[in-house]
N, C-alpha and C positions, 0 to 999 in steps of 0.2 A: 590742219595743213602741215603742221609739223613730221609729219610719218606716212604723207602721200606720196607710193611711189605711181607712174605709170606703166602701163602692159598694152604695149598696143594694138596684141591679140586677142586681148581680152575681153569678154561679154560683157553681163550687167558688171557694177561697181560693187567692190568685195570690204567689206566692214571685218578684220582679224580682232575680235575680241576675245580676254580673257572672262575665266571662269565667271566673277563677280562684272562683269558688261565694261570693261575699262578697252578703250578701242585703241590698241597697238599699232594697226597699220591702217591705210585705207588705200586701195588699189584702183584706179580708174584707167577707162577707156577711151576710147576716141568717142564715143556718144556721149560719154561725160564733157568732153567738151564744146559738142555739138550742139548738146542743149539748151547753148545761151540763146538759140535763134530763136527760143522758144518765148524769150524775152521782149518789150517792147522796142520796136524801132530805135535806136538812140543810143541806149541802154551800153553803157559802157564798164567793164569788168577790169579789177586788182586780180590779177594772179599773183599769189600768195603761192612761195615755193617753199619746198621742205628743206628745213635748216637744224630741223630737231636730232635727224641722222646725219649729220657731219658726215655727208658724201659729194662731193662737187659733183659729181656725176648724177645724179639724181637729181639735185636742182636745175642742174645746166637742162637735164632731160624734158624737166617740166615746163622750164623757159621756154623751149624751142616748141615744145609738142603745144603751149597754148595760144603761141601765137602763130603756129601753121593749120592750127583744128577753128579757132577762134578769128582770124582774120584781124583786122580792124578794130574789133570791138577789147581788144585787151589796150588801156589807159595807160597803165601804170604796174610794174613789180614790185614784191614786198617780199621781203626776203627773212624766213620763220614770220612765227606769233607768237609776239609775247616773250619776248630772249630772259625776261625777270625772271620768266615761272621756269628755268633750263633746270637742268643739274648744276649745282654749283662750282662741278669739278670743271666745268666745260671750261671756263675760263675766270675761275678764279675771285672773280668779283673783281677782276680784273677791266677796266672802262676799254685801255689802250690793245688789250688783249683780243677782246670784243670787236673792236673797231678795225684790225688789223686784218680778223677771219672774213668779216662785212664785205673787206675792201677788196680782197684776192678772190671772195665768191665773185661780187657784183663785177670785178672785172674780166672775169674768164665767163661770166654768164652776159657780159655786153657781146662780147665778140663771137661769140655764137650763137647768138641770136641777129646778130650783123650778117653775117655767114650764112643765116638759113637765107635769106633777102623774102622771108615773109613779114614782115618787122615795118610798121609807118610810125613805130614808137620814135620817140625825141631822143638827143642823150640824157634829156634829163628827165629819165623813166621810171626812177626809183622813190618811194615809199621809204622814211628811212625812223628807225626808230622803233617804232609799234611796241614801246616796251608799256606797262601799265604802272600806276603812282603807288604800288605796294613796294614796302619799302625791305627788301628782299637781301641789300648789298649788293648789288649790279646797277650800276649807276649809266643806263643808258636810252634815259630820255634828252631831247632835244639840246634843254639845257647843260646838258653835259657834252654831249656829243658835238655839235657846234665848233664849242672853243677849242676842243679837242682834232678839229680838222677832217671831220668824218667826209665835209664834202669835195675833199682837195682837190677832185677829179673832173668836179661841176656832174655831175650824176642826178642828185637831186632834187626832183619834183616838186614835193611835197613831206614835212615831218609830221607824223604821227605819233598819237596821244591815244591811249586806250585808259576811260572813266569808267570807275564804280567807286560812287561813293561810300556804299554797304552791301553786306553783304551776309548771305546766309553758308557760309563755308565753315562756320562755326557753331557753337551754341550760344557763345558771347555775345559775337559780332549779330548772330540772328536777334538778338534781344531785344537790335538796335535800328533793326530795321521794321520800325512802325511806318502808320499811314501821318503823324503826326512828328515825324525826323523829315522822310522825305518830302514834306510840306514846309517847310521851317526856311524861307528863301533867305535868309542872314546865313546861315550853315552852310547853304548849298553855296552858296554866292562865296562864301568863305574858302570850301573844301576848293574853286577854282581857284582861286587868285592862290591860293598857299599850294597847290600840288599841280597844276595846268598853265597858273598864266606865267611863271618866271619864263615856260619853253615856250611858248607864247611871242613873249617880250625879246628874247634871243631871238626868234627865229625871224621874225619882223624885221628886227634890227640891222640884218644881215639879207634886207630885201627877199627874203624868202616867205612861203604859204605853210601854214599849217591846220591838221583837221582834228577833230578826234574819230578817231581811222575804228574805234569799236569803243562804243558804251553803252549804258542803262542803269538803272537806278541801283538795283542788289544783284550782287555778284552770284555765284552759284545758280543759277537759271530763276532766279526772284524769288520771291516771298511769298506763297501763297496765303490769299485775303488779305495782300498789301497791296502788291503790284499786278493783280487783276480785278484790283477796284478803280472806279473811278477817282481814285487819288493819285494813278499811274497820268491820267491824261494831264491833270495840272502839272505833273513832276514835270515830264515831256517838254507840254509846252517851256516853263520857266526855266529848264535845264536849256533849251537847244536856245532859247533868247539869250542866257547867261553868256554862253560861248558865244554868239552871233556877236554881242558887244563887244568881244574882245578881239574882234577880226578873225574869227575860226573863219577856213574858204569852207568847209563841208560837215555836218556832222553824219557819222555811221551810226545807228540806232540795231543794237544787236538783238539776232532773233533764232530760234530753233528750239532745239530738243532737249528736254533736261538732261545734263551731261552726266555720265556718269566719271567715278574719281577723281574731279576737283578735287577732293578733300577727304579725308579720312573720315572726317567729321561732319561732314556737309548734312545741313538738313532737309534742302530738298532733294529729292531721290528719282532715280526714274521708277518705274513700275513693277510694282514685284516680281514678273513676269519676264522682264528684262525688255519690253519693249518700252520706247522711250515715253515718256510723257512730254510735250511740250514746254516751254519753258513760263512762269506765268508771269511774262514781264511783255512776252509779243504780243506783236496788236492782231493774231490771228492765231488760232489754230488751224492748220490745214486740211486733217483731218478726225477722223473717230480717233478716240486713244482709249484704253481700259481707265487710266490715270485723271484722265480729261472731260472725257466724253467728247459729246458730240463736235462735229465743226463749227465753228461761228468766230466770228471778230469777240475779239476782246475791246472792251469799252475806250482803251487809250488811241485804239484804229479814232477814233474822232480828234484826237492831239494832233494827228498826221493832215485832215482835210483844215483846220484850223491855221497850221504851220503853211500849209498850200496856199491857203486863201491873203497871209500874211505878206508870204514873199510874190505871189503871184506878176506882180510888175516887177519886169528886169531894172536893174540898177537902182534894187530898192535897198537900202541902210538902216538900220535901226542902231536905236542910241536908249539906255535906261532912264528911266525920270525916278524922282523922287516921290517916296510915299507921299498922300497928302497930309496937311497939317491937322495930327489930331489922329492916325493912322499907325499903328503899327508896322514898321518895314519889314521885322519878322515875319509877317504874313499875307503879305503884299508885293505886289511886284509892278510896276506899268514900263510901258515900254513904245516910243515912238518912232513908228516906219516913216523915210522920207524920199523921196522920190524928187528930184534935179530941186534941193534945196527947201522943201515944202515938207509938210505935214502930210497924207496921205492915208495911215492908218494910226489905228492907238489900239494897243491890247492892256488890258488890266484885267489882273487875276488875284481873287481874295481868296487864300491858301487857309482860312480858318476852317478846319476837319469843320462840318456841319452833319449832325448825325439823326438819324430817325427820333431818337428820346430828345434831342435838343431842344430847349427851352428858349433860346434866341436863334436868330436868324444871321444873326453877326453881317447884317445888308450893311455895305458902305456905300454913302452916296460921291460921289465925282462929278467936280462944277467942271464942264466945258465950255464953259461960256467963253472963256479966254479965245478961244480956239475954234469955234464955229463959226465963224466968218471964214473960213479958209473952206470948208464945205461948198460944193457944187454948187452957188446961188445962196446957202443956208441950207440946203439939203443934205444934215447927216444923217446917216443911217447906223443899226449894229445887227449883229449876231451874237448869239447869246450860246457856251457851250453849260451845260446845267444837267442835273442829274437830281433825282428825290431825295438822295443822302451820297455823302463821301466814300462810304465803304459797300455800298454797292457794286457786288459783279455782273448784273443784268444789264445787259444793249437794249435792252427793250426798254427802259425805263430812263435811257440816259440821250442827253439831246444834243446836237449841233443844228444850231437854227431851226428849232422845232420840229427836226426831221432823229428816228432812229437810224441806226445801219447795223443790225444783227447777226445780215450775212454779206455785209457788204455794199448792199443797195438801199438808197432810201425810203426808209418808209416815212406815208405822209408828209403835207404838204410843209415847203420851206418858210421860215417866218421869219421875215426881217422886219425891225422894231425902227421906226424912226424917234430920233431924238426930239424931246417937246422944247417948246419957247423958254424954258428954265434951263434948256442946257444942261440939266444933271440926268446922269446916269448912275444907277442902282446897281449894284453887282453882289448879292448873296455870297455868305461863308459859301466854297465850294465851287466858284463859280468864277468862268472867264468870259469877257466878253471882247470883241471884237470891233471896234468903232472904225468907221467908214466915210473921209470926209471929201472922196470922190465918191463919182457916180459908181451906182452899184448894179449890176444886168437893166440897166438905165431906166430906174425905178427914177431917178430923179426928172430924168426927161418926161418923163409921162405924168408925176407931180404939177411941169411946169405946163404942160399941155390941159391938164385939168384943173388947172386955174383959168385957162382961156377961154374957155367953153362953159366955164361954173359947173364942172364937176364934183362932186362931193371927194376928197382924198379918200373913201373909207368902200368905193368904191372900183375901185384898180386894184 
């Protein structure tokens, strides 16, 4: 988005690449913006304007064109992606410099988008920020910008945070991005609170919302045999929990095409061909790639129905617990949903890599005995996300409550586990599981119906 102009003459959408595939411009249409209808009812869109060309005209253009092509459905403006990764000339490593070009864009880009009167945006429509924690010399994440008075104008929205912990833009940094780092919940737990929560903690402070507006696990389009294994799904889950504790309002989980020139040095590449490959960090491939192959979900698409099934009641909260006693917190995570003051769900995820040669099972048991009384009657139930090994890339082999999803749809039937009179639940190296101490598609109701009758439970 940084080098999208509009043309709105213009046909299909024009991609200006240089020789070695690095994408200089990108030109869009009025069908480019038409396309969101294509989108589910609801479905609310960040226009992201070009700030990479330092032309007011060009942003102002973009402003106006997405929200007279887009209607309603535009939320919120962000203005560039990524101001860290700029030129450094742009402004110096300058914070007040930064802040100053922000302030004369976003205000000649208010009042012309007032002026189209296609606009049901707020004033406080801006995205501010979206810088990423690499640490570059431009100092214009949250925490900085804030004190600095970015929002003197009441503008914005919402402050943005762009995560990656690792990354493969290197040969170093690729070193470091095993299936056994981004498993490591102390580190990860860590890399927040020291580069995410101080803006966090700011922005809070100052009754304001914050998201992380783009992440994922390895920078550079992923790791390939990292983050298109089943060790993506647990990152996923435990990542988007991580944030959710600290009052994140949204997380962006980033997806697309291996980009070409990140990095001089980047190790993942697009195709020799120069058509893109995929990135292998999304929960899908769209389509055929030479790079790729065929279409199908990648196995962390189950992190996503997990994450749904989690928040699925509104005004639901979640808070971290502590490992249990005798449990490594490096490899461990739980976490309790609560709903108008109550217990409602529990997720606990054993992040121990479990591999095909493995000799142990690294199974932790967890006593819920404390806590199952707060269950429908005593009616707990779980789901179980689980796979044959960690560094498996096959959906056909990796499970969300006993079902696959390889292109998306379920295969075979769902299994939900009820919890026995011991209150313990078993969760395997590798493995998350989902506890449930309301009712579940009112498996419980019909528990209680076949006790009335002297039904056998093993029958429903």
């Amino acid at each position: 988005m940084g080098s999208t102009v509009f043309e709105p003459e213009g046909g299909d959408t024009v991609r200006t690449t240089s020789p070695d595939g690095g994408v200089w411009r990108t030109t869009v249409e009025p069908d480019y913006y038409k396309s969101s209808d294509n989108f589910p009812e609801g479905t609310e869109f960040v226009s992201t304007l070009n700030f990479g060309n330092e032309s007011l005209d060009i942003a102002k253009g973009l402003a106006v064109t997405s929200v007279t092509y887009q209607g309603d459905k535009v939320a919120y403006f962000e203005l560039g992606n990524e101001p860290t990764n700029y030129e450094e000339s742009r402004w110096n490593r300058s914070t007040d410099a930064y802040m100053s070009e922000w302030k004369q864009y976003t205000h000649e880009i208010d009042a012309a988008v007032n002026a189209s009167g296609d606009s049901n945006l707020t004033s406080q429509r801006w995205w501010a920020s979206s810088a990423t924690t690499d640490d570059f010399g431009l100092e214009v994440r949250p925490v900085t910008l804030i004190p600095a008075g970015v929002d003197s104008e009441d503008q914005v929205g919402i402050y943005s945070i762009h995560s990656y912990a690792f990354s493969t833009c290197d040969p170093k940094r690729a070193a470091l991005a095993t299936i056994a780092n981004i498993l490591n919940h102390t580190e990860l737990t860590h890399y927040c609170d020291e580069e995410i929560y101080p803006s966090a903690c700011v922005t809070l402070e100052v009754g304001a919302r914050w998201n992380i507006g783009e992440f994922n696990s390895v920078s550079c389009s992923g790791a390939p045999n990292v983050t298109d294994t089943f060790a993506q799904a647990l990152w996923v889950i435990d990542s988007e929990l991580i944030y959710a504790t600290r009052n994140a309002t949204n997380t962006h989980l980033h997806q697309g095409a291996t980009l070409a020139l990140q990095s001089k040095d980047q190790v993942n590449t697009p195709d020799a061909n120069g058509t893109p490959g995929f990135s292998t960090y999304s929960i899908l491939y769209p389509r055929e790639s030479n790079l790729r192959g065929p279409s199908r979900t990648l196995i962390s698409f189950l992190a996503q129905l997990f994450m749904a099934e989690a928040f699925a009641t509104s005004s639901t909260r979640v808070r971290a617990l502590d490992a249990p006693s005798g449990v490594d917190p490096e490899l461990f995570a739980a976490y309790a949903f609560h709903v108008d003051d109550r217990i409602s769900k529990l997720a606990l995820v054993n992040m121990k890599p479990y591999y095909a040669n493995s000799t142990s099972g690294f199974t932790i048991q967890v006593d819920l005995s404390s806590l199952t009384h707060t269950g429908n009657g005593g009616c707990v139930r779980m789901k179980r996300l689980t796979a044959r090994f960690v560094n498996t890339e096959d959906s056909n082999i990796s499970m969300w409550a006993g079902q696959s999803f390889p292109m998306g749809e379920p295969v075979d039937d769902m299994a939900i586990d009820m919890i026995g009179k011991d209150a313990k639940v078993s969760v395997r190296g590798s493995e998350a599981v989902l506890v449930f101490f309301d009712d579940v598609y009112g498996l419980c109701e019909i528990r209680a119906w076949n006790k009335i009758v002297s039904i056998q439970p093993d029958r429903y």
